[in-house]
N, C-alpha and C positions, 0 to 999 in steps of 0.2 A: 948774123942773127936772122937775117930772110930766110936763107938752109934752113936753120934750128924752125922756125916757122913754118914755114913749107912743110918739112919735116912732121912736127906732129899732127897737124890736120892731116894729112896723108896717114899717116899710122893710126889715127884717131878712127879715119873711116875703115881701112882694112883689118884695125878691130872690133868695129862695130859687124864687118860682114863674117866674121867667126859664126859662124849659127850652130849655137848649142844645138838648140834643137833638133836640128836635122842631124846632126852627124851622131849623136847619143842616140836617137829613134833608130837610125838608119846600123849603129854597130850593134846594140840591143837587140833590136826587134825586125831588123832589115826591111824596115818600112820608110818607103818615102812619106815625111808627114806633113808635104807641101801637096800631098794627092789626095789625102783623106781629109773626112769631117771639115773645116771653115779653109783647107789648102792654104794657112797658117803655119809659122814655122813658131810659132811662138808656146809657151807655158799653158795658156787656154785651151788650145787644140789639143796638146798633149791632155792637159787632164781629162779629156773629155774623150779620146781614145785608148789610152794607155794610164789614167789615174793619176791618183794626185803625186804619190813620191817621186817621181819622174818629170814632174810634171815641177814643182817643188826644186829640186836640185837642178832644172832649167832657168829658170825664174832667178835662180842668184846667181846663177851663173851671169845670166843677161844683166843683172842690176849689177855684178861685179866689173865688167867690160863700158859699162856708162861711167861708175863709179874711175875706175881706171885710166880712161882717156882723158876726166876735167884733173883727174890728180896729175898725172904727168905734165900738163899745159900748163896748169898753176906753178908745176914747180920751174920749169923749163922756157915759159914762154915769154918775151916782150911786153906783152902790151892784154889788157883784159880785153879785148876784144878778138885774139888771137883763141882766148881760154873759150870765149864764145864760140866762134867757127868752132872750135874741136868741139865741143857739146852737140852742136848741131850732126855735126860730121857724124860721131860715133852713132848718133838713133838714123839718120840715114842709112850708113853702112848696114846696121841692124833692116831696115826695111826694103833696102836692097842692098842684097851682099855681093860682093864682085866674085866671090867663089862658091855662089848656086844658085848663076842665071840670074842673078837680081830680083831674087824672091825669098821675100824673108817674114819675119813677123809685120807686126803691127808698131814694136817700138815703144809700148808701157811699162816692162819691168825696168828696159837700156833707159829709158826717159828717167827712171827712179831712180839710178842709179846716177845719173848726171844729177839730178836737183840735192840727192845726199850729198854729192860732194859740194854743192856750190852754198845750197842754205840746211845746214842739216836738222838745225831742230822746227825749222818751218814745215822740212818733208816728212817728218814722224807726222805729224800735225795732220798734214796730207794723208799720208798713208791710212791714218786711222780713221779719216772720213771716207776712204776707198774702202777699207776693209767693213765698217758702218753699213757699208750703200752695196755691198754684195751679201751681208747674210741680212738683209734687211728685204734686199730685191732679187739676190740671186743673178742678177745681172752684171757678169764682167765686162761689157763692153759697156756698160750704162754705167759703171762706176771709173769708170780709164777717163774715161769724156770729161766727168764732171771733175775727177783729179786736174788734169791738164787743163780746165778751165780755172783753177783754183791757182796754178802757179806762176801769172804772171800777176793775180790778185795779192798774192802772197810776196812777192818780190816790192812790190808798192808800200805794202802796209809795213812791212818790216823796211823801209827802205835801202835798199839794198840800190845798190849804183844804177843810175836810168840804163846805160846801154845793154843791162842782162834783163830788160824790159823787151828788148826785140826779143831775144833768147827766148823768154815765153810766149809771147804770143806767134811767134814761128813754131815752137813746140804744141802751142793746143790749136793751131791752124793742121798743121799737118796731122795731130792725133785723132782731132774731129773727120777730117778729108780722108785718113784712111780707115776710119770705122763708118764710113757710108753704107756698105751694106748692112751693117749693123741696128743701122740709125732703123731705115727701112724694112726690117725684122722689128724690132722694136715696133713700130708703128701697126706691122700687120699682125702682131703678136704672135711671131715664130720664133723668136732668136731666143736660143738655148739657151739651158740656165745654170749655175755656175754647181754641178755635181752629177746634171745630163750626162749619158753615156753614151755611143756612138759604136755600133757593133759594126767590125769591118772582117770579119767573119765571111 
């Protein structure tokens, strides 16, 4: 049972570093899109260089690969804290991928994709207050934040087991930490807004 263990936090991470993103940019449009506009490998970047449909079919790609890794753990693993680690593991791999240099997105659609599998009608809930807070503000990085700050809130009210309590506050610790630059746009009122375009022309 330790193999089986080991096992899937290991494969939990090495599918989280799958980077749709780049590898769909890079056979499409032979662009590295860890070079261009926010050097993001994530859905955002993309829509904002290459447009939404691409941009769109990355996005679920990513939430499929979060979704993917808690399902396998669940079905396969020991112990719910096992199911944790792989949750953790996959938006890791996603934010650095062990196969491209360890630069990856940001880790909010792989994040979405873990919390559908773990509370799924709490993450609609979520979802619709992200999608709310970007045609409202236009701001993705400013709606990812306040997501991930909602889902260890969400985890409590719906009581859902204490130890997937770490689980989120590791998730909106690390989503807040790597939207720093973000933050920092936001403040100085730069950070792009959610249908900005990005001419790399």
């Amino acid at each position: 049972m330790l193999f089986t263990n080991i096992s899937l936090v290991i494969l939990a991470y090495l599918l989280g570093s799958v980077s749709f993103g780049y590898l769909l940019v890079k056979k499409l449009k032979n662009i590295d899109i860890r070079k261009v506009g926010s050097g993001s490998a994530g859905a955002t970047n993309i829509s904002r260089v290459l447009g939404l449909k691409l941009a769109l079919l990355v996005f679920l790609l990513d939430i499929g690969k979060g979704f993917l890794a808690v399902l396998l753990a669940g079905k396969f693993a020991s112990s719910p804290w096992i199911i944790i680690v792989c949750a953790f593991a996959v938006i890791i791999g996603h934010n650095w991928p062990i196969f491209f240099s360890f630069k990856g997105g940001r880790g909010s659609a792989t994040t979405l994709g873990v919390i559908i599998a773990i509370m799924p009608l709490e993450s609609l809930i979520i979802f619709a207050i992200i999608v709310l807070i970007i045609l409202t503000t236009r701001y993705v990085s400013l709606a990812s934040m306040v997501g991930s700050v909602l889902i260890p809130i969400f985890l409590f009210l719906f009581q859902h087991p204490p130890q997937y309590y770490l689980l989120g506050f590791s998730i909106t610790a690390l989503i807040i930490w790597r939207h720093i630059p973000n933050i920092k746009r936001l403040l100085q009122g730069t950070e792009p807004k959610f249908g900005d375009k990005i001419n790399i022309s």
